[in-house]
C-alpha atoms as an extended CHARMM CRD file, in Angstrom:
* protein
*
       159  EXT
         1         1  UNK       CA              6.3370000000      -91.5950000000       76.8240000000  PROA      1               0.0000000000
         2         2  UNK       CA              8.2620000000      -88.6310000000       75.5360000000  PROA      2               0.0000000000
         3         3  UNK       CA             11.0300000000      -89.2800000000       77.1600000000  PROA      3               0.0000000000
         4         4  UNK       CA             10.9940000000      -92.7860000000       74.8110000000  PROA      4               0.0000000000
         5         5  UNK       CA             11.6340000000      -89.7460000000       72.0140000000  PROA      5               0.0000000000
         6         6  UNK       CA             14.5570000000      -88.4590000000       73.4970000000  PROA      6               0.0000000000
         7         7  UNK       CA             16.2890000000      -91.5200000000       74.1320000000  PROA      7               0.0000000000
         8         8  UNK       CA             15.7650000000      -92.6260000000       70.4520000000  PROA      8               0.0000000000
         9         9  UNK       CA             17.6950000000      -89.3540000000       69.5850000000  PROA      9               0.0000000000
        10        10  UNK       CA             20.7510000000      -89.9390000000       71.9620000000  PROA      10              0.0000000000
        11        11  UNK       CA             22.3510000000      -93.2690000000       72.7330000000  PROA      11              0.0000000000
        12        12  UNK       CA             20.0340000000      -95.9240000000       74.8560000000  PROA      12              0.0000000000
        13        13  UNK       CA             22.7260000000      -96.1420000000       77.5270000000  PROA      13              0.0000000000
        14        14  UNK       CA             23.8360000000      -93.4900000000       79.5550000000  PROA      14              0.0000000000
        15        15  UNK       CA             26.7950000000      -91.7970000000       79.8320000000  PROA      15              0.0000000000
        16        16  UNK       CA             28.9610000000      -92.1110000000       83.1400000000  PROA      16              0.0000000000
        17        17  UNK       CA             29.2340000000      -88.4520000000       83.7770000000  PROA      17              0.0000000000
        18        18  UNK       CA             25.6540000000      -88.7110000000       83.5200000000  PROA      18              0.0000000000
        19        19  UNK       CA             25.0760000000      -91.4830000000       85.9600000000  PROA      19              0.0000000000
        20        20  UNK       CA             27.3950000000      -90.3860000000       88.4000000000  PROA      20              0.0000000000
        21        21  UNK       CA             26.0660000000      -86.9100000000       88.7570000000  PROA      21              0.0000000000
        22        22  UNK       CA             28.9550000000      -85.0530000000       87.1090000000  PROA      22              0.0000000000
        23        23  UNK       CA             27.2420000000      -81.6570000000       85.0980000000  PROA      23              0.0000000000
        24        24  UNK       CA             26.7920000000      -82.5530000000       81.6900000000  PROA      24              0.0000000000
        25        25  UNK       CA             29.2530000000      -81.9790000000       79.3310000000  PROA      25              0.0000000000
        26        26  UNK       CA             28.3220000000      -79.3010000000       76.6090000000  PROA      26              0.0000000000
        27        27  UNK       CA             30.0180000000      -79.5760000000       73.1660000000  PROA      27              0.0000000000
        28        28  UNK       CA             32.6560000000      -77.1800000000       72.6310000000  PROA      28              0.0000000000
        29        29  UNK       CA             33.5960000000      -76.5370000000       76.0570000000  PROA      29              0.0000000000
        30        30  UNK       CA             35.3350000000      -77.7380000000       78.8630000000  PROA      30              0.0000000000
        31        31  UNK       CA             34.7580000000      -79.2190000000       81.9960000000  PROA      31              0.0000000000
        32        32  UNK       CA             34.9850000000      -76.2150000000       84.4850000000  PROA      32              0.0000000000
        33        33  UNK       CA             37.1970000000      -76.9950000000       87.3560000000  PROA      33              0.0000000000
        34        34  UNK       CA             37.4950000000      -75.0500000000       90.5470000000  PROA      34              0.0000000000
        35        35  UNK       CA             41.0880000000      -74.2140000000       89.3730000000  PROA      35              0.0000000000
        36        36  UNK       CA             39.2410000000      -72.5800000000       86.2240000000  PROA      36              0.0000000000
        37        37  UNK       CA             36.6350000000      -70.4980000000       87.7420000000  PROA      37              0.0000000000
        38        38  UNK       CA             39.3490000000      -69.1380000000       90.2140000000  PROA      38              0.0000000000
        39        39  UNK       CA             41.3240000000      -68.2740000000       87.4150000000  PROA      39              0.0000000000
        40        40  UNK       CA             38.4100000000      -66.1710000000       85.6980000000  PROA      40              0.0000000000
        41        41  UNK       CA             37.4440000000      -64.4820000000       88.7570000000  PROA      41              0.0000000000
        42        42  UNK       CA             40.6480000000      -63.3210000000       89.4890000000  PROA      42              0.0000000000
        43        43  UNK       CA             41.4360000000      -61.9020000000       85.6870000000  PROA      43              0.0000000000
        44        44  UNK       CA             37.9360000000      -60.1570000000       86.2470000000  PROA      44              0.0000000000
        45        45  UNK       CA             38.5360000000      -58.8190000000       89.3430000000  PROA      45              0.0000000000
        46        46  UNK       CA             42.1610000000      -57.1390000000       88.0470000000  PROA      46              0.0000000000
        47        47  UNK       CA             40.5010000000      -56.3400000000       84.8020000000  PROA      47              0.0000000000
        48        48  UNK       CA             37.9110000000      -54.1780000000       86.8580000000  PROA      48              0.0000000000
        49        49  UNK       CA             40.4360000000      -52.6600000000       89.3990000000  PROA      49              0.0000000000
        50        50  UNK       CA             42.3300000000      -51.7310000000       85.7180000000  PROA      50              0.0000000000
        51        51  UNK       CA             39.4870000000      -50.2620000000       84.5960000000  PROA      51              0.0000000000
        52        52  UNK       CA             38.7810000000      -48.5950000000       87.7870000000  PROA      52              0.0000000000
        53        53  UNK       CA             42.1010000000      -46.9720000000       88.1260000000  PROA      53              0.0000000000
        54        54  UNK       CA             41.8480000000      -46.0170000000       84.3730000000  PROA      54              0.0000000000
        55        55  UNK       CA             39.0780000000      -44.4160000000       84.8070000000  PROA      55              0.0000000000
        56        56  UNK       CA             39.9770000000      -42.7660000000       87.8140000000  PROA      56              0.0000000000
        57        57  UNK       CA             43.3100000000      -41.4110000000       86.1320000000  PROA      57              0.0000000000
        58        58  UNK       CA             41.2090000000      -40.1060000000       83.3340000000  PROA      58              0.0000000000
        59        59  UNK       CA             38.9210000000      -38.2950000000       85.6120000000  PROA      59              0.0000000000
        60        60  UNK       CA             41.8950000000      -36.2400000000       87.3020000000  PROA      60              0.0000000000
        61        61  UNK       CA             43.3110000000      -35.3220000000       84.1980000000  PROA      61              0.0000000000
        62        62  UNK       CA             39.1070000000      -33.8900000000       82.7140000000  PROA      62              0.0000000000
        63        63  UNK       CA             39.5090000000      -32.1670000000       86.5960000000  PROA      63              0.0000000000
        64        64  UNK       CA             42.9160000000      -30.4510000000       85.5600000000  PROA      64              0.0000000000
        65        65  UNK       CA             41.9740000000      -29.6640000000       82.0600000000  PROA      65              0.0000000000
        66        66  UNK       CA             38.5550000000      -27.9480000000       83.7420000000  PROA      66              0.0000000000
        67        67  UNK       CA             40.8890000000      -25.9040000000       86.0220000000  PROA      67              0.0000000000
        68        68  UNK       CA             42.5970000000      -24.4890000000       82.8530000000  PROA      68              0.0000000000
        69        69  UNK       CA             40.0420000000      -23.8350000000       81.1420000000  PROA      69              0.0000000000
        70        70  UNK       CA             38.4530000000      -21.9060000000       83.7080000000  PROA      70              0.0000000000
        71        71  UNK       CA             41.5420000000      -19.8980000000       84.5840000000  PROA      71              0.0000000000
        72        72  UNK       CA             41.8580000000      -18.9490000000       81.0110000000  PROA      72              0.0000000000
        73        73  UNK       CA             38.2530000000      -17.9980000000       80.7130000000  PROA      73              0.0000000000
        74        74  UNK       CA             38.7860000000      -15.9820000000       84.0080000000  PROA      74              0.0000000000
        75        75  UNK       CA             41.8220000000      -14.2120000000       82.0950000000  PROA      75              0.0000000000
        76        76  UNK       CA             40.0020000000      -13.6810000000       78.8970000000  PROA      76              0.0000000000
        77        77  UNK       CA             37.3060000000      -12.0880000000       81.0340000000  PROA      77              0.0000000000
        78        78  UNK       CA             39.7660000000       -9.8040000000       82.9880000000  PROA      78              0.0000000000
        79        79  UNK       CA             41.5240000000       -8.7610000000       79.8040000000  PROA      79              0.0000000000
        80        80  UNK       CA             37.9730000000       -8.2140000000       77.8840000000  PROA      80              0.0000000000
        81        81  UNK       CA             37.0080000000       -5.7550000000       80.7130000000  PROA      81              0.0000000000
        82        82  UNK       CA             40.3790000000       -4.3270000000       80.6130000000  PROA      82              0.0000000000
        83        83  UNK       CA             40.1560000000       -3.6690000000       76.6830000000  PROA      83              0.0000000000
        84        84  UNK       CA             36.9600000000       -2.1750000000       77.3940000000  PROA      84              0.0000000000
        85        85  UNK       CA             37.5400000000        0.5950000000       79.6800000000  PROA      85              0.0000000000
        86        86  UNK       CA             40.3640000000        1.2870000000       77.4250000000  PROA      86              0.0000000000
        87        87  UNK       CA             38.4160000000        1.7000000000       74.5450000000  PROA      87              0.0000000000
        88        88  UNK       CA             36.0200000000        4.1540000000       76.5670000000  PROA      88              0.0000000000
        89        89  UNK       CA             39.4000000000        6.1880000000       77.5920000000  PROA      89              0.0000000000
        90        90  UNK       CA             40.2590000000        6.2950000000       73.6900000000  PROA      90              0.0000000000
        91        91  UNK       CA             36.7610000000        7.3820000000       72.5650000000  PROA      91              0.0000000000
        92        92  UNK       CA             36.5600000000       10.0780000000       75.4330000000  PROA      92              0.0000000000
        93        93  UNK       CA             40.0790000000       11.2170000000       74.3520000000  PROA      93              0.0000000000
        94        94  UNK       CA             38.6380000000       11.1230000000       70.5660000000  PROA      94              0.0000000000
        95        95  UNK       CA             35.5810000000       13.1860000000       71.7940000000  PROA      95              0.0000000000
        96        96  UNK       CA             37.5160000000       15.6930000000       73.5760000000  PROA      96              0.0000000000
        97        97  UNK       CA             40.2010000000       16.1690000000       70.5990000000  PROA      97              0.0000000000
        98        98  UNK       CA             37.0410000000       16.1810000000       68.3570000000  PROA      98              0.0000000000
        99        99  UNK       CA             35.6670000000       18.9360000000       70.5650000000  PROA      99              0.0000000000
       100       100  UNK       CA             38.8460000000       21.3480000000       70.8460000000  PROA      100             0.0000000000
       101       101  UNK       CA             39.2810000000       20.8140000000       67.2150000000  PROA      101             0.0000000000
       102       102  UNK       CA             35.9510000000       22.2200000000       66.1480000000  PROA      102             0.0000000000
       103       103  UNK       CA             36.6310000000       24.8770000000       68.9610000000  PROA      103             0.0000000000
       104       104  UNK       CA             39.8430000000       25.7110000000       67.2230000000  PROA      104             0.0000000000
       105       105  UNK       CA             38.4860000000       25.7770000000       63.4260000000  PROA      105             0.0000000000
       106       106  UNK       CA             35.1870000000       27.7360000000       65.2350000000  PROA      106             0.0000000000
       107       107  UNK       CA             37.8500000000       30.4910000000       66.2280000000  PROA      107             0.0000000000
       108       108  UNK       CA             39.7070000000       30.5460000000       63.0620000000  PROA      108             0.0000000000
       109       109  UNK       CA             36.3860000000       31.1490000000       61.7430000000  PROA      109             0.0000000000
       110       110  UNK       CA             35.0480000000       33.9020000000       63.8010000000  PROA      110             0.0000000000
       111       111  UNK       CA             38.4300000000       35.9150000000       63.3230000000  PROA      111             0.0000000000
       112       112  UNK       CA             39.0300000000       35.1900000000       59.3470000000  PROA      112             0.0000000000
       113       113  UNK       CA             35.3010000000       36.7890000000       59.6140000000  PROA      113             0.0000000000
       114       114  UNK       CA             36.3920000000       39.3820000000       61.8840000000  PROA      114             0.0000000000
       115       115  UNK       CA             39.4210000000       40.3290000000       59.7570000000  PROA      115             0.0000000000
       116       116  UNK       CA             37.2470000000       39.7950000000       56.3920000000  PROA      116             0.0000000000
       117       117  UNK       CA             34.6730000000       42.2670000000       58.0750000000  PROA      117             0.0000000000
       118       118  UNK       CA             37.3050000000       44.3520000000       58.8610000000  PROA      118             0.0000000000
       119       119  UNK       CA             38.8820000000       44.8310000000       55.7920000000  PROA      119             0.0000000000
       120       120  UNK       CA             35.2260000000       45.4770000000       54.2670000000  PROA      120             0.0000000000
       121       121  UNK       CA             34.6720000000       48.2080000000       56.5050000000  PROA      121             0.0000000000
       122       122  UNK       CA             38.2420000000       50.0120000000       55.7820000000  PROA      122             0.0000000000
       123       123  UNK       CA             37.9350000000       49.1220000000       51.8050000000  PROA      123             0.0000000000
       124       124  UNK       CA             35.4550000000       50.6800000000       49.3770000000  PROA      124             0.0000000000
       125       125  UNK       CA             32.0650000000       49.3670000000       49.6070000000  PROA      125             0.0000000000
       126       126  UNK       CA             32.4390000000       49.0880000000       45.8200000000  PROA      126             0.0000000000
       127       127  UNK       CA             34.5530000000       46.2090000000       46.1400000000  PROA      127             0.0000000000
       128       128  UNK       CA             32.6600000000       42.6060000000       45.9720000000  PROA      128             0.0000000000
       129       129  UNK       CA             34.1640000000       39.9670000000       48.3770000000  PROA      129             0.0000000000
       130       130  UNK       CA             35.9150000000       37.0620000000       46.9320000000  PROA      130             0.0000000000
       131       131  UNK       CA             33.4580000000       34.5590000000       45.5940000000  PROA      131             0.0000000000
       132       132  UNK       CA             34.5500000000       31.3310000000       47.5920000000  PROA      132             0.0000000000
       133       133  UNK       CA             35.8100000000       32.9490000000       50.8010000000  PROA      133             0.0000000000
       134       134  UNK       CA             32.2690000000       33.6800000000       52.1620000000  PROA      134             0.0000000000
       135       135  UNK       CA             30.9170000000       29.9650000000       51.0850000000  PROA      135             0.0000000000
       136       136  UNK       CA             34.1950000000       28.0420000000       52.2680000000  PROA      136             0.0000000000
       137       137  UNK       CA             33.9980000000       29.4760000000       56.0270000000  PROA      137             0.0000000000
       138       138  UNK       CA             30.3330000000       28.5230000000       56.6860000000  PROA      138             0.0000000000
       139       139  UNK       CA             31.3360000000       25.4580000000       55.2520000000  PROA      139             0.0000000000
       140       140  UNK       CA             34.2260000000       25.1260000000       57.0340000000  PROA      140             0.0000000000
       141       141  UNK       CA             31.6040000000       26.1360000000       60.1560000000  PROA      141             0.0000000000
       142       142  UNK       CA             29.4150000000       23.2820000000       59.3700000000  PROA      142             0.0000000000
       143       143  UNK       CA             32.2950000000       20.9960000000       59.5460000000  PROA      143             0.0000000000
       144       144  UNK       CA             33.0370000000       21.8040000000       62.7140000000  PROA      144             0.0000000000
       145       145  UNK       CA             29.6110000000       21.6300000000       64.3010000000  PROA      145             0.0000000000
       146       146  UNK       CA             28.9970000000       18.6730000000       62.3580000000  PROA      146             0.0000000000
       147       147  UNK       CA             31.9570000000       16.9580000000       64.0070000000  PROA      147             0.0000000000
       148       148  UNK       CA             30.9300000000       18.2300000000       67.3710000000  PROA      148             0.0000000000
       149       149  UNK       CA             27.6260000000       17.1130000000       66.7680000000  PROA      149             0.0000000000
       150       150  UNK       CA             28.3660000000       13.3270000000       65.9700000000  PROA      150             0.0000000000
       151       151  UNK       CA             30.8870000000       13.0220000000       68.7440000000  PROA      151             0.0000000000
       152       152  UNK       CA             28.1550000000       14.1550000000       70.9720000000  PROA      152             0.0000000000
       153       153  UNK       CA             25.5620000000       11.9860000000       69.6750000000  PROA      153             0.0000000000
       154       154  UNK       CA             28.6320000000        8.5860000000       69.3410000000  PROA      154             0.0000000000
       155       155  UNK       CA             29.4710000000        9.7470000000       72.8730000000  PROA      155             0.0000000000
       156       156  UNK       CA             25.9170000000        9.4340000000       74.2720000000  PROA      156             0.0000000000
       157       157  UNK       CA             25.3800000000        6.3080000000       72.5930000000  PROA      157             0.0000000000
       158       158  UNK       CA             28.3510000000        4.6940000000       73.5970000000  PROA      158             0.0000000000
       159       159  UNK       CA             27.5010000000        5.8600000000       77.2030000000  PROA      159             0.0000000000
């Protein structure tokens, strides 16, 4: 007898939807026609092929933004290697101009020496030999092998 329980809660007598086998009405909504259901499937069928064409449009345009990107990652690359060998031109140009300048102060030294030992020879032995000239061309000496040195040793690194 539980259905006696139900029918105490509802009306005794039954609806005529109910008895002549209509779908029960649901509060809040309406009866759902054929017309109705056509209707829906049709806005959900156009609002996938919209959302399929969307989609699709923003796909081609991720594809052409990919395609720049990789052509300007393919220039940056070419220009990178292009910067580099030019920065190995410009530190074996430094090297070499580093190199024929200590060869040049190198000379200068060997004939202010050869001149200074000259003049020694010819003068009086009695005469001392100026106090900074001796000091300032092995300095000047040390320079230059100095800067031979380091280009050598920056040259073999950077190799």
């Amino acid at each position: 007898m539980a259905t006696a329980s139900y029918s105490t809660s509802h009306s005794a007598s039954p609806t005529p939807e109910q008895e002549g086998g209509n779908k029960v009405r649901r509060p809040g909504r309406k009866l759902t026609t054929d017309e109705a259901a056509t209707k829906r499937i049709a806005q959900t069928r156009a609002a996938q092929r919209n959302f399929r064409e969307r989609k699709a449009r923003q796909f081609e345009a991720l594809q052409e933004r990919v395609q720049e990107l990789e052509s300007l990652l393919a220039a940056s690359r070419h220009e990178t290697e292009d910067l580099k060998v030019k920065v190995m031109e410009l530190l074996q140009s430094n090297c070499n101009l580093m190199r024929d300048q200590a060869e040049v102060q190198s000379r200068n030294l060997h004939h202010s020496q050869h001149q200074h030992h000259q003049g020694r020879t010819n003068a009086a032995l009695t005469s001392l030999p100026l106090a900074g000239s001796n000091g300032s061309s092995r300095m000047q000496s040390e320079e230059s092998d100095g800067a031979a040195k380091h280009c050598t040793r920056y040259w073999d690194t950077v190799c």
